[in-house]
BALOBA-1460 file (C-alpha; in Angstrom, 3 decimals):
// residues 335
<rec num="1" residu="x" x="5.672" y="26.795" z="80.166"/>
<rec num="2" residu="x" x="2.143" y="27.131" z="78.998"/>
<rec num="3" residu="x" x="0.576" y="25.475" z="82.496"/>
<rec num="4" residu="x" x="-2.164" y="27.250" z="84.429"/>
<rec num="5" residu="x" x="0.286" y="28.715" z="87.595"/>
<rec num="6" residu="x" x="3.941" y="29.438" z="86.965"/>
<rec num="7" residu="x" x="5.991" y="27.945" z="90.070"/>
<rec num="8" residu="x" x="9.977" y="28.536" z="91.189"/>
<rec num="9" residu="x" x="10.465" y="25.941" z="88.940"/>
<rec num="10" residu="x" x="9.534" y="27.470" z="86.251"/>
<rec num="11" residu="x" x="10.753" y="30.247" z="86.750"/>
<rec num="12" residu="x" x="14.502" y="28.448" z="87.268"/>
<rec num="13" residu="x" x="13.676" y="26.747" z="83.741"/>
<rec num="14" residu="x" x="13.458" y="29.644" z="82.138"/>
<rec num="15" residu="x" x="16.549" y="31.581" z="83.660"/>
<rec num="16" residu="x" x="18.879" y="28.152" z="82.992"/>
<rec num="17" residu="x" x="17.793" y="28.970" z="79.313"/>
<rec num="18" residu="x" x="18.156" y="32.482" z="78.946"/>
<rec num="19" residu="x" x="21.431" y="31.329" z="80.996"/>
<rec num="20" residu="x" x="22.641" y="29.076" z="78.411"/>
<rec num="21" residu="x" x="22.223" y="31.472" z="75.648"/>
<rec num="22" residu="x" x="23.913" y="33.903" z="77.084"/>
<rec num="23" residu="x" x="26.831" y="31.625" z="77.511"/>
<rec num="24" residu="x" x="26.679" y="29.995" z="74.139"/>
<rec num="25" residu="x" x="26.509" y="33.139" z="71.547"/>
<rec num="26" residu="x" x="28.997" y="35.214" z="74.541"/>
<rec num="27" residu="x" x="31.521" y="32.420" z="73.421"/>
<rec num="28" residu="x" x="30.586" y="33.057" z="69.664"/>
<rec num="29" residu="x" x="28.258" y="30.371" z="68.290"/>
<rec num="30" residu="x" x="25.367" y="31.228" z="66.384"/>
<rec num="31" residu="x" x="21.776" y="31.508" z="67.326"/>
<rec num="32" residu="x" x="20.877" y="28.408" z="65.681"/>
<rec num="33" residu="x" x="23.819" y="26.496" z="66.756"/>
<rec num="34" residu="x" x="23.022" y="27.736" z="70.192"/>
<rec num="35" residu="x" x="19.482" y="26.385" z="70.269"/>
<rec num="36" residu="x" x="20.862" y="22.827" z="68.602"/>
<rec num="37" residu="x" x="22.843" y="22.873" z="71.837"/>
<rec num="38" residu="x" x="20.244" y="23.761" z="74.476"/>
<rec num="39" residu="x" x="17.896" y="21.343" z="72.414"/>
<rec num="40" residu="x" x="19.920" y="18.175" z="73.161"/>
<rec num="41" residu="x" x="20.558" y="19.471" z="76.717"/>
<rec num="42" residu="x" x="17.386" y="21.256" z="77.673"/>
<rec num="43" residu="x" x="16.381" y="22.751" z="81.331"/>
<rec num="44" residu="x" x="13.089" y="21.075" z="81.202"/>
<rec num="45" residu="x" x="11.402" y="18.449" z="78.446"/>
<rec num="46" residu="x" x="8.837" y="21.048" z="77.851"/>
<rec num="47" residu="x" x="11.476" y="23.059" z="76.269"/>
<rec num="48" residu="x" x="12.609" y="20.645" z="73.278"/>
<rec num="49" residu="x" x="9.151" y="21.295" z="71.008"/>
<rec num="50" residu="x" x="9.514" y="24.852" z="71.536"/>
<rec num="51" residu="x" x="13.165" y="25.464" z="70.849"/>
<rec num="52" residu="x" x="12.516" y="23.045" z="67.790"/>
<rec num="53" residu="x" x="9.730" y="25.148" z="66.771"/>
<rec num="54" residu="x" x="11.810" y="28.411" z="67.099"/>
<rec num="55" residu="x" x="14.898" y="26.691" z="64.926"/>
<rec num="56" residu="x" x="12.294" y="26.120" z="62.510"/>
<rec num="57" residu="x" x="11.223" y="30.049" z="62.191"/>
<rec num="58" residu="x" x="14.335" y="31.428" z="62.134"/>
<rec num="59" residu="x" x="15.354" y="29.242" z="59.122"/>
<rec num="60" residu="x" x="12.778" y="30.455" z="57.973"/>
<rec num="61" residu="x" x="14.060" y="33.727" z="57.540"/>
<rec num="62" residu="x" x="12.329" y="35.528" z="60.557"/>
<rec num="63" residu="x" x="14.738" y="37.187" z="63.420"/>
<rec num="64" residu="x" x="14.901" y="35.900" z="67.212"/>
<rec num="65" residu="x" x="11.695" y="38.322" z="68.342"/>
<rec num="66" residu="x" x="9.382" y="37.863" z="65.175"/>
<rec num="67" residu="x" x="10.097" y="33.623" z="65.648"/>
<rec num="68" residu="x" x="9.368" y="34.102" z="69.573"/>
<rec num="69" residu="x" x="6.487" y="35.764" z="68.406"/>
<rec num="70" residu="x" x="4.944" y="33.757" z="65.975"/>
<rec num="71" residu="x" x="5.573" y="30.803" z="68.707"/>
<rec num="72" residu="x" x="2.514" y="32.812" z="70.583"/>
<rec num="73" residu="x" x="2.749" y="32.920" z="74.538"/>
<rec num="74" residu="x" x="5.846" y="30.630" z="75.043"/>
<rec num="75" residu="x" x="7.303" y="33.846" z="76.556"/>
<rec num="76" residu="x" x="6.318" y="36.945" z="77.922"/>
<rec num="77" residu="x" x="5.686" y="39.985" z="75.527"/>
<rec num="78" residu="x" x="8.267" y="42.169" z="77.606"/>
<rec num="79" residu="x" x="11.075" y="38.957" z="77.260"/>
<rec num="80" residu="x" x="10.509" y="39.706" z="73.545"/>
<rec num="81" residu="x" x="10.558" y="43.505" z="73.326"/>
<rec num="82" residu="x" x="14.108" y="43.230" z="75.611"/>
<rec num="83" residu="x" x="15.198" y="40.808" z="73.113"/>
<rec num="84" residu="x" x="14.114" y="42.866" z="70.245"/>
<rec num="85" residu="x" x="16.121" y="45.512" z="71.400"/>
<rec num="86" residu="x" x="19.028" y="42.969" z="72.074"/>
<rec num="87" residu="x" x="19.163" y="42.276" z="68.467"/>
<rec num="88" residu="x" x="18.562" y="45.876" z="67.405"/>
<rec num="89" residu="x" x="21.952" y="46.739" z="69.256"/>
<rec num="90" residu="x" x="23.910" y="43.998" z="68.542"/>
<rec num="91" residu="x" x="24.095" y="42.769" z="72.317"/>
<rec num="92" residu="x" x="21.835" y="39.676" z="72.170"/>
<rec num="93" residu="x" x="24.003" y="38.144" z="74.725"/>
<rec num="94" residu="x" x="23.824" y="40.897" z="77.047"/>
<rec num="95" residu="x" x="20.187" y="41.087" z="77.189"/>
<rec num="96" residu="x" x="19.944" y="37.138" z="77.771"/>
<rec num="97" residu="x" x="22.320" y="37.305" z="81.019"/>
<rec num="98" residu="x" x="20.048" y="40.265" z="82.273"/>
<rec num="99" residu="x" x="17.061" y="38.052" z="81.752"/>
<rec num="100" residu="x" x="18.381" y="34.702" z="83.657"/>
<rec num="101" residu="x" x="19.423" y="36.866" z="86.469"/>
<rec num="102" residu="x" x="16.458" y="38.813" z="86.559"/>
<rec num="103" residu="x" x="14.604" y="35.093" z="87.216"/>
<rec num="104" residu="x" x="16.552" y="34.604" z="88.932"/>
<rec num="105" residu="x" x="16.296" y="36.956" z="91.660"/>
<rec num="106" residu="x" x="12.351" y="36.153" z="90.480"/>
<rec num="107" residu="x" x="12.865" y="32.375" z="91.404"/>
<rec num="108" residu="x" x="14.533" y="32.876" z="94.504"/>
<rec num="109" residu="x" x="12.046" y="35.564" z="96.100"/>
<rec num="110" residu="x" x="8.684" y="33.087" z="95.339"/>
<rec num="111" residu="x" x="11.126" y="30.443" z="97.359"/>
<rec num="112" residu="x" x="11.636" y="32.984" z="100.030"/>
<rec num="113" residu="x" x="7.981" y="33.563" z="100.396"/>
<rec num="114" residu="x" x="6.719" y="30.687" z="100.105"/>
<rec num="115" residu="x" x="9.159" y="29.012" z="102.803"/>
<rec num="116" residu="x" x="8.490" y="32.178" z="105.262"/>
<rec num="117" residu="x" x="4.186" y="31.558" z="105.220"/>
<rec num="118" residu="x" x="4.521" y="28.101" z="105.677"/>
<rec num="119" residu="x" x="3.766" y="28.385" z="109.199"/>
<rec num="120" residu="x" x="1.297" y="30.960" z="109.305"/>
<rec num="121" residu="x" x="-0.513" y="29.060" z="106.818"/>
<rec num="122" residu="x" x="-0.198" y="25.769" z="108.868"/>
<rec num="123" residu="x" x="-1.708" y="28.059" z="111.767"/>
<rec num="124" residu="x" x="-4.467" y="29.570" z="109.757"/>
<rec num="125" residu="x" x="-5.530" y="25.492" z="108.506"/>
<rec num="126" residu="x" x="-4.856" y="24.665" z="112.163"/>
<rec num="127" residu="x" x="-7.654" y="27.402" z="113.213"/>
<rec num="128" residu="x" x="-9.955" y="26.949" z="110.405"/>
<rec num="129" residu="x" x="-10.454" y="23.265" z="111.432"/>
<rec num="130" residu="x" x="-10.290" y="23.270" z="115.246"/>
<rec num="131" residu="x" x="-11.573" y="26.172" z="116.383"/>
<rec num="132" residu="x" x="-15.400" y="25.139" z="115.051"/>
<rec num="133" residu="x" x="-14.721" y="21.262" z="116.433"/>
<rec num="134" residu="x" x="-15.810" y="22.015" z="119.999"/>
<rec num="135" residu="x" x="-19.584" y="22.329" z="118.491"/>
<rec num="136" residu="x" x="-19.922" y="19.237" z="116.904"/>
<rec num="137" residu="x" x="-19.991" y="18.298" z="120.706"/>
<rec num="138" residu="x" x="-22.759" y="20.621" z="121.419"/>
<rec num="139" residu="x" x="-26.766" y="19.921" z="121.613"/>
<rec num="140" residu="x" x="-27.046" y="21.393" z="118.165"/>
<rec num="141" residu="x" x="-23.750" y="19.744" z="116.337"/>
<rec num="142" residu="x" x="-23.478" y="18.447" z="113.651"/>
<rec num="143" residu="x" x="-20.909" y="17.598" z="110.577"/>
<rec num="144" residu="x" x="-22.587" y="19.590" z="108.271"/>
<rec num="145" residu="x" x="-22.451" y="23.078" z="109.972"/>
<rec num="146" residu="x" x="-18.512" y="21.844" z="110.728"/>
<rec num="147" residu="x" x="-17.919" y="21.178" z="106.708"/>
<rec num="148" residu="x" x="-19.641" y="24.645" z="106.491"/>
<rec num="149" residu="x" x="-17.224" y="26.238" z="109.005"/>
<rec num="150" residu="x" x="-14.444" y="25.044" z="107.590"/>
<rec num="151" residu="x" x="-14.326" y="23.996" z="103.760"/>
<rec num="152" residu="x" x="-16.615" y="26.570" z="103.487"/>
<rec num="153" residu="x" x="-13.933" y="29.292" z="104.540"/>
<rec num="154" residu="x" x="-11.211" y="27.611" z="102.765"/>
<rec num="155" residu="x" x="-12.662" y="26.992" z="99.280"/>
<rec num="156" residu="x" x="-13.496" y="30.435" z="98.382"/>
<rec num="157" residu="x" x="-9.947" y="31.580" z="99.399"/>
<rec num="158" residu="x" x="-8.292" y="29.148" z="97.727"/>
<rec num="159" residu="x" x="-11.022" y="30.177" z="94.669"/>
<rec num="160" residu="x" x="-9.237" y="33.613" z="95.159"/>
<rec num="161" residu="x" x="-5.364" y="32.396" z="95.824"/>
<rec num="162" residu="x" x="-6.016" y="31.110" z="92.416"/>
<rec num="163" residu="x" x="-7.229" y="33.991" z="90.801"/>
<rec num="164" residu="x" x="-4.837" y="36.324" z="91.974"/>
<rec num="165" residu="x" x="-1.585" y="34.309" z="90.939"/>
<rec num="166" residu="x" x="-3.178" y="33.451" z="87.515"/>
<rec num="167" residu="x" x="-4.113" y="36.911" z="87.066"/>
<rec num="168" residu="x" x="-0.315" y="38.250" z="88.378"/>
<rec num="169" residu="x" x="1.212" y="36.132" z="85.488"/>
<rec num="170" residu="x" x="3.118" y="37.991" z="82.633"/>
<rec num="171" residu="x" x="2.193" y="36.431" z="80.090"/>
<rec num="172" residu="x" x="-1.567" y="38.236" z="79.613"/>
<rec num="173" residu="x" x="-1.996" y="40.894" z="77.376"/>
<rec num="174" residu="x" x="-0.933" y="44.848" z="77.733"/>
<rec num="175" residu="x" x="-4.364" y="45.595" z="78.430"/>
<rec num="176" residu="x" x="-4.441" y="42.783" z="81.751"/>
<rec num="177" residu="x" x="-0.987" y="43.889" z="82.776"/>
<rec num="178" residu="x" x="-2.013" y="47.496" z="82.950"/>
<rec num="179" residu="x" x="-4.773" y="47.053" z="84.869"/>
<rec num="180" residu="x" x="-2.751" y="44.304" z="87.427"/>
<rec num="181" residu="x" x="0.094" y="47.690" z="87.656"/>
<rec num="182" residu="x" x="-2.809" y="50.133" z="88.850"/>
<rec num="183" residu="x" x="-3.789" y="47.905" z="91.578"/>
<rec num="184" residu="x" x="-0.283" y="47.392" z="92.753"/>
<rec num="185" residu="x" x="1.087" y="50.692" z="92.023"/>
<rec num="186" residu="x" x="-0.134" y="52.386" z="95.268"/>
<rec num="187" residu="x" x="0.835" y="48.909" z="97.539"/>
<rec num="188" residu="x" x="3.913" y="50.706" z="100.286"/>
<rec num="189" residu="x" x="7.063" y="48.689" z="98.709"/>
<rec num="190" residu="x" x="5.727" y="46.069" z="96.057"/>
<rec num="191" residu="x" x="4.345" y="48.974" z="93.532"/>
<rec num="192" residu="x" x="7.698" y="51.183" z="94.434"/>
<rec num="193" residu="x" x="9.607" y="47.773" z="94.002"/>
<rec num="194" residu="x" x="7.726" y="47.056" z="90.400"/>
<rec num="195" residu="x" x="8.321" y="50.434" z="89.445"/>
<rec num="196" residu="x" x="12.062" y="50.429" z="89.863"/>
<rec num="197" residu="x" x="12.762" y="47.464" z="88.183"/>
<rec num="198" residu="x" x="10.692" y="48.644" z="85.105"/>
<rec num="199" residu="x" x="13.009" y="51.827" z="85.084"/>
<rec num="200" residu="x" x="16.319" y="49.835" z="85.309"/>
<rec num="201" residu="x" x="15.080" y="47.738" z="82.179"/>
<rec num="202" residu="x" x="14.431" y="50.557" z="80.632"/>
<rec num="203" residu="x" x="17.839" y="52.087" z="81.174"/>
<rec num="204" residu="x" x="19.602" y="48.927" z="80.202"/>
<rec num="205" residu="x" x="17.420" y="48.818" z="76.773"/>
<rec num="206" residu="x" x="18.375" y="52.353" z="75.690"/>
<rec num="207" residu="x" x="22.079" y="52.616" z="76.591"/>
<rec num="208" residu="x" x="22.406" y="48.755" z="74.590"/>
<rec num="209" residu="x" x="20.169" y="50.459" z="71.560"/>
<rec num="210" residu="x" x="21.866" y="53.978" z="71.752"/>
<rec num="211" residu="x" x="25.595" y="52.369" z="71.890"/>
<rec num="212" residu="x" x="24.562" y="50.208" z="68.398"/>
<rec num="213" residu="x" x="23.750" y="53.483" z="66.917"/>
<rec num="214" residu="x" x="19.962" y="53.299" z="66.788"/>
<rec num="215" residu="x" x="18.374" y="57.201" z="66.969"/>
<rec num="216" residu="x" x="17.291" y="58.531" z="70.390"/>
<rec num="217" residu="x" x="13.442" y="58.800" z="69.465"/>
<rec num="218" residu="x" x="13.659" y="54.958" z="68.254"/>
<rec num="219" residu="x" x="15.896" y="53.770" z="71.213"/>
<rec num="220" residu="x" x="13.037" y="55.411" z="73.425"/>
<rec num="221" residu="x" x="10.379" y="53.456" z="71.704"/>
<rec num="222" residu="x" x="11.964" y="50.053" z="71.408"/>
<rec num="223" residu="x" x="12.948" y="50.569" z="74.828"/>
<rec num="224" residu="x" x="9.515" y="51.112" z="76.140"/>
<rec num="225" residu="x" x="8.206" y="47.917" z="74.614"/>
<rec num="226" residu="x" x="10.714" y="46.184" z="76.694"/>
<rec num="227" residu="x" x="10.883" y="47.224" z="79.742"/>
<rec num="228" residu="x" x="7.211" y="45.657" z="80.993"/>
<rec num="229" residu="x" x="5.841" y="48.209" z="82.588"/>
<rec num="230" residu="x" x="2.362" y="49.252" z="80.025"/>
<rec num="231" residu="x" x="1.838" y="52.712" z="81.967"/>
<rec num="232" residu="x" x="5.645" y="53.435" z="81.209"/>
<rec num="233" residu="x" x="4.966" y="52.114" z="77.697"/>
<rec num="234" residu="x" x="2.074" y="53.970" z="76.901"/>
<rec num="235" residu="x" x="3.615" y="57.559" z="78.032"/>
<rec num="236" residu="x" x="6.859" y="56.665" z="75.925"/>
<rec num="237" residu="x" x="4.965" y="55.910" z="73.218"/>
<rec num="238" residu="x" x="2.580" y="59.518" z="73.312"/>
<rec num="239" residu="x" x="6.014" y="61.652" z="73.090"/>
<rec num="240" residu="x" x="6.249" y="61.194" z="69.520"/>
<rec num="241" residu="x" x="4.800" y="64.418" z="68.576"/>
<rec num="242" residu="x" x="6.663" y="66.534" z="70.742"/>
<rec num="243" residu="x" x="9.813" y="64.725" z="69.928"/>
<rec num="244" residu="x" x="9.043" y="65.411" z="66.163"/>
<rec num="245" residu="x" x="8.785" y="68.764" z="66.898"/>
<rec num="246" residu="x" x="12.217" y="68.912" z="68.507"/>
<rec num="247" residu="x" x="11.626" y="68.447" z="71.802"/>
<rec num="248" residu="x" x="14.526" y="66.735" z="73.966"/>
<rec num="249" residu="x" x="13.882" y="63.920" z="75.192"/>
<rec num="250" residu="x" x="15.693" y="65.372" z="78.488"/>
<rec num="251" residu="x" x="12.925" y="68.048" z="78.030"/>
<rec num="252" residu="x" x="10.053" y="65.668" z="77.870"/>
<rec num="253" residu="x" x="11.228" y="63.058" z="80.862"/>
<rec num="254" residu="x" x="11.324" y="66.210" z="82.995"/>
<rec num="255" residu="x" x="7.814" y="67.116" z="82.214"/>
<rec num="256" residu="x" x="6.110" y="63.543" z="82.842"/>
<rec num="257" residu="x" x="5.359" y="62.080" z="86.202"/>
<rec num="258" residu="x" x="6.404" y="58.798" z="85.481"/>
<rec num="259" residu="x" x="9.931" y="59.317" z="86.161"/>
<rec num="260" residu="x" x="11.572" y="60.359" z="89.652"/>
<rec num="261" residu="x" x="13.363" y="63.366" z="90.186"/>
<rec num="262" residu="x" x="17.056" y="61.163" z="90.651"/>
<rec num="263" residu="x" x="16.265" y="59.718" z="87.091"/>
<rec num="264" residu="x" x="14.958" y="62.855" z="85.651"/>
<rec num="265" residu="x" x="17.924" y="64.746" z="87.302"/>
<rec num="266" residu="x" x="20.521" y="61.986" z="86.129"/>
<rec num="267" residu="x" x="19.536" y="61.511" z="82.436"/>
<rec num="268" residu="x" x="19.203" y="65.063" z="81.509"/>
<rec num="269" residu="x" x="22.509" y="65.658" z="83.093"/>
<rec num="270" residu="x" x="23.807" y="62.502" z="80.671"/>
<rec num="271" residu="x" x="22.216" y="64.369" z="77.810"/>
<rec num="272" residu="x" x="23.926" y="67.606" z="78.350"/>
<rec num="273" residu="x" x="27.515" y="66.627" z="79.052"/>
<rec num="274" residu="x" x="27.477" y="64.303" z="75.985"/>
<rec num="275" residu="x" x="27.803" y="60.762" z="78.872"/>
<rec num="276" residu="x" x="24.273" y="59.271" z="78.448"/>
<rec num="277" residu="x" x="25.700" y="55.823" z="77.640"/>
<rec num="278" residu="x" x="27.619" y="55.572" z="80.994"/>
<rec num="279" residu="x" x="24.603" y="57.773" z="83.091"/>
<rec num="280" residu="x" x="22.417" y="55.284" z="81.975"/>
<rec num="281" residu="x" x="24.455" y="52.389" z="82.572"/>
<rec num="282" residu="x" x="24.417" y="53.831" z="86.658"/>
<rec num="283" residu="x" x="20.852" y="54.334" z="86.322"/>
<rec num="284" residu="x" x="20.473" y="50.497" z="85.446"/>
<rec num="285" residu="x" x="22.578" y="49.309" z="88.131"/>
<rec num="286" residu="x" x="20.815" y="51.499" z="91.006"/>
<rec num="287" residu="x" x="17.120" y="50.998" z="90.032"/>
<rec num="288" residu="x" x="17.792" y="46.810" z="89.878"/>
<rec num="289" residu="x" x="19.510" y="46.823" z="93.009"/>
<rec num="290" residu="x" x="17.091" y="49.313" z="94.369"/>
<rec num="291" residu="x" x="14.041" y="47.232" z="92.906"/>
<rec num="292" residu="x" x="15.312" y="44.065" z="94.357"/>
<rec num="293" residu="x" x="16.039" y="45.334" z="97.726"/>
<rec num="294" residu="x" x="12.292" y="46.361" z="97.996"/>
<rec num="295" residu="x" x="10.656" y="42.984" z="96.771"/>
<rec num="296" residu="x" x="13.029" y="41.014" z="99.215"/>
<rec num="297" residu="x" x="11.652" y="43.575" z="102.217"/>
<rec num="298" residu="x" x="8.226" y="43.067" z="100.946"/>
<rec num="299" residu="x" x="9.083" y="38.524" z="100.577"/>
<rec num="300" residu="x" x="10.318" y="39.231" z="104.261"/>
<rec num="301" residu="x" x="7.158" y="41.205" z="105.683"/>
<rec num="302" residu="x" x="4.103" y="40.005" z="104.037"/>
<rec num="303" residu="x" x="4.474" y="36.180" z="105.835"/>
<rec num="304" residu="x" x="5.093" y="38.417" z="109.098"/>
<rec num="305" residu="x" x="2.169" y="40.356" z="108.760"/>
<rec num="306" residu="x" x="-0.062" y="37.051" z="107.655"/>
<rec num="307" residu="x" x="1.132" y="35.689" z="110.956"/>
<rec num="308" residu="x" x="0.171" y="38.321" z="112.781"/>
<rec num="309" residu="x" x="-3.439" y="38.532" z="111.511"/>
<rec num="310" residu="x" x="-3.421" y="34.673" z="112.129"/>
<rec num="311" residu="x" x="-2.503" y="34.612" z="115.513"/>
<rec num="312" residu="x" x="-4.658" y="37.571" z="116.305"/>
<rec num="313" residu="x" x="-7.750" y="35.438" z="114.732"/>
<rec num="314" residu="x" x="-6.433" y="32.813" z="117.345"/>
<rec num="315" residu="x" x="-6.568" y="34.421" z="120.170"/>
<rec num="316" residu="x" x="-9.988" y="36.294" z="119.190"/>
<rec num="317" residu="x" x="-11.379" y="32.950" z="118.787"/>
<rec num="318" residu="x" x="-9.925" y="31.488" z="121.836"/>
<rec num="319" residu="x" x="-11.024" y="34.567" z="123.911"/>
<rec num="320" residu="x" x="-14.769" y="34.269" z="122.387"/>
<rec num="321" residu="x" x="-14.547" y="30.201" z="123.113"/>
<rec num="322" residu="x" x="-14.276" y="30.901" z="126.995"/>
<rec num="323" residu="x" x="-16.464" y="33.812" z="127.394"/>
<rec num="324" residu="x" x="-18.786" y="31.647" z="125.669"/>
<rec num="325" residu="x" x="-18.056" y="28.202" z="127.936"/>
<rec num="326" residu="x" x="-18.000" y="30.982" z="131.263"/>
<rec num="327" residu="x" x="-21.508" y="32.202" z="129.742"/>
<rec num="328" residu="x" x="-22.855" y="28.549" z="129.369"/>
<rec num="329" residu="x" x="-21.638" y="27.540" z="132.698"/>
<rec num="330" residu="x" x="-23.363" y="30.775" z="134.242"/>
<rec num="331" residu="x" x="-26.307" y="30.312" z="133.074"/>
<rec num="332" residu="x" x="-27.027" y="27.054" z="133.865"/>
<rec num="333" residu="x" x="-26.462" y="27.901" z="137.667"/>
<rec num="334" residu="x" x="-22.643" y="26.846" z="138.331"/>
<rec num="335" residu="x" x="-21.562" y="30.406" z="140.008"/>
């Protein structure tokens, strides 16, 4: 899990283990009898040193999220903080089902996307290296301006493919991962899509803390921390004060422009009428399926809007090739 790019695969790894768990201590084993188990039948080899690492912290004394912790990036930060508040409410189990399904649905949308620009990116390769052959033909051809043409194109955007799915990766720090959300934010879809997502984990986080009995201001916090989103986090995080003081947190939600007016509208109705476990619950279960639905419209219409630009580049260059032949042929007296 610690490679450069993180692939379907690995993404599938990771939800067959979170999978596993949730199946294991669901059906009553331990935490450490549940890793034992997932240890002799692991979803990948590169899971057996880590899981053995993890058995080793946590008979050490150390709970589930300070051993994932102390294992360093094995897993991303917001994996732990869900977890965290797993074991704060006493629904471990819970929290690992959400997280194999939300790879799940992770998993199978790179798939989607990936399968759906195959062609446009076979038509953008095809372009890039035929379009410029015509002129090694030409009284001034030569390899070198073709290699120039063509590798020359493709290097730097593969230097910036790179770049951007390295960067997209959630394992960086808060700091990275804020900075990746304000770019994506204001994207039609993908930020709303993000943003939904982040809202549903943070409804599942504080109706599992708030049903354990942990205090609203500290189900707020814990819940911030895991549900991934840092600009979410970081406005969470500054109500402290005015919760201290004896502000609601109904009172505060209202006030920030984080949330949207159904959420807003929904929780401080939960709050008042004494149902915030089973508000929050709905608000889970709409904001997932809501999130979801958006990132499978944007897998869907990115490759369509790729080929678009690709076959447009086409026909441009196709056009230009015969104005250009048309021009040659003019000028050297054939009309």
């Amino acid at each position: 899990m610690n490679g450069i790019f993180i692939t379907p695969g690995h993404f599938a790894q990771r939800a067959a283990f979170y999978q596993q768990l949730g199946e294991l201590t669901g059906a009553g084993l331990g935490m450490m009898a549940a890793l034992e188990q997932i240890q002799r039948h692991p979803p990948s080899r590169s899971y057996v040193e880590p899981i053995q690492r993890l058995r080793s912290e946590l008979t050490h004394g150390f709970t589930l999220s300070e051993s994932l912790r102390r294992l360093g990036p094995w897993l991303p930060e917001f994996d732990v903080a869900l977890l965290h508040a797993g074991e704060q409410s006493g629904r471990l189990d819970v929290c690992f089902r959400s997280l194999a399904d939300y790879y799940n649905e992770r998993m199978r949308l790179i798939r989607q996307m990936l399968a759906d620009l195959a062609y446009p990116a076979f038509l953008f390769h095809f372009a890039i290296f035929i379009m410029p052959f015509p002129r090694l033909f030409g009284p001034n051809g030569n390899w070198m301006v073709y290699l120039a043409q063509t590798f020359g194109v493709l290097i730097p955007l593969y230097g910036v493919l790179a770049l951007f799915i390295y960067a997209a990766q959630s394992r960086h720090g808060e700091a990275w991962r804020g900075r990746l959300e304000a770019l994506i934010r204001p994207i039609p879809i993908l930020g709303t899509g993000r943003r939904y997502l982040a809202l549903s984990r943070l409804a599942a986080a504080l109706e599992a803390l708030l049903r354990a009995g942990v205090t609203i201001i500290e189900a707020w916090e814990l819940a911030a921390n895991a549900c991934g989103s840092p600009a979410l986090r970081r406005t969470i995080i500054a109500w402290r004060p005015e919760l201290d003081a004896g502000r609601t947190p109904a009172e505060v939600v209202t006030d920030s422009r984080q949330f949207p007016e159904l959420f807003v509208s929904q929780y401080s109705t939960g709050e008042i009428s004494g149902q915030l476990d089973d508000t929050l619950q709905r608000l889970h279960r709409y904001y997932r399926e809501e999130g979801w639905r958006k990132l499978h419209a944007f897998a869907q219409w990115t490759p369509r809007g790729i080929y678009l630009c690709v076959a447009l580049m086409i026909a441009y260059h196709v056009v230009q090739f015969w104005i250009g032949h048309f021009r040659d042929i003019s000028n050297a007296g054939g009309f």
